[in-house]
C-alpha positions in Angstrom: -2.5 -57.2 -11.0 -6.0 -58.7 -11.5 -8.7 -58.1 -13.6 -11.6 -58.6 -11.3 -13.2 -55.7 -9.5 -11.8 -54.4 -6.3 -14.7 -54.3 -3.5 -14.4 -51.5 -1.1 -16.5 -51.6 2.0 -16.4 -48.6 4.2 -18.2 -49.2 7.6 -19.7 -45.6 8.9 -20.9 -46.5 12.2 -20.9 -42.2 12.8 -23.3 -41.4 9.9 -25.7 -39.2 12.2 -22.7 -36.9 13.3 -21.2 -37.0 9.7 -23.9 -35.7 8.5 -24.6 -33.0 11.4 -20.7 -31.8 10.5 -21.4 -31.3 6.9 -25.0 -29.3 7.4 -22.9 -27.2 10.3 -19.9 -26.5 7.8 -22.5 -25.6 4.9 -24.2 -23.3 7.5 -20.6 -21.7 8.4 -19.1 -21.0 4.8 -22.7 -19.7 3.7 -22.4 -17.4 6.7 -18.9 -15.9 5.6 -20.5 -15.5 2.2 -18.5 -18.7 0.3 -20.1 -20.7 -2.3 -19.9 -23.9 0.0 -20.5 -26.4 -2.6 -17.0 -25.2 -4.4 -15.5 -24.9 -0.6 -16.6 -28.4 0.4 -15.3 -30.1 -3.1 -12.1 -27.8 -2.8 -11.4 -29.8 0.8 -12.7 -33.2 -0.4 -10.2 -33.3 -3.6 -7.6 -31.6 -2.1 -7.5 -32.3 1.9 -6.4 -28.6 2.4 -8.7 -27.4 5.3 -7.7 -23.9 4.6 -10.7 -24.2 2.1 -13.3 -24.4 5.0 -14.0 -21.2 6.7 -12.4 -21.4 10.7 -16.1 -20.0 11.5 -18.0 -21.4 14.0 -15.2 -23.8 14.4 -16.5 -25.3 11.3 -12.4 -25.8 9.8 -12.2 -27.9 13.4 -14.9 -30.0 12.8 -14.6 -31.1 9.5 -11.3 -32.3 10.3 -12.6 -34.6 12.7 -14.0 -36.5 9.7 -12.7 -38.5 6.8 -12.4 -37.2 3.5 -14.2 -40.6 2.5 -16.6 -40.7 5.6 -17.5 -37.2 4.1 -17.8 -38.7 0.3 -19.5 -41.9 1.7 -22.4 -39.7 3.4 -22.9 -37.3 0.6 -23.6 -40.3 -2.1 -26.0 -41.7 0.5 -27.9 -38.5 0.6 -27.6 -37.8 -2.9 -28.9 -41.2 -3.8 -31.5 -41.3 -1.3 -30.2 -44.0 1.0 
């Protein structure tokens, strides 16, 4: 065990579709009348899809991503880069 930091790099070379996916889930679970917000953090801490709506096919593509590809594109958003 070290002391130093551990320095993650995560390469996202499918940012554009990521980011299409989570707009077209939000779009879905809004539709079925879910707080997607709760739904979305439900299936990032958990990895149950069952928390995303099968709606559109959203539940299908959500699981195309990865739970960090999703994380990774939502901090970018959130922080503007």
């Amino acid at each position: 065990m070290t002391d130093g930091t551990m320095k993650f790099k995560f390469e996202n070379d499918r940012a554009e579709e990521t980011s299409q996916i989570i707009h077209e889930v939000y779009q879905a679970l809004t539709e079925k009348g879910y707080n997607p917000i709760d739904q979305m953090v439900g299936y990032i801490l958990s990895g149950d899809p069952t928390y995303i709506t099968s709606h559109n096919n959203a539940r299908g593509m959500i699981r195309r991503l990865e739970r960090d590809e999703l994380l990774e594109e939502l901090l970018k958003s959130y922080l503007g880069k």
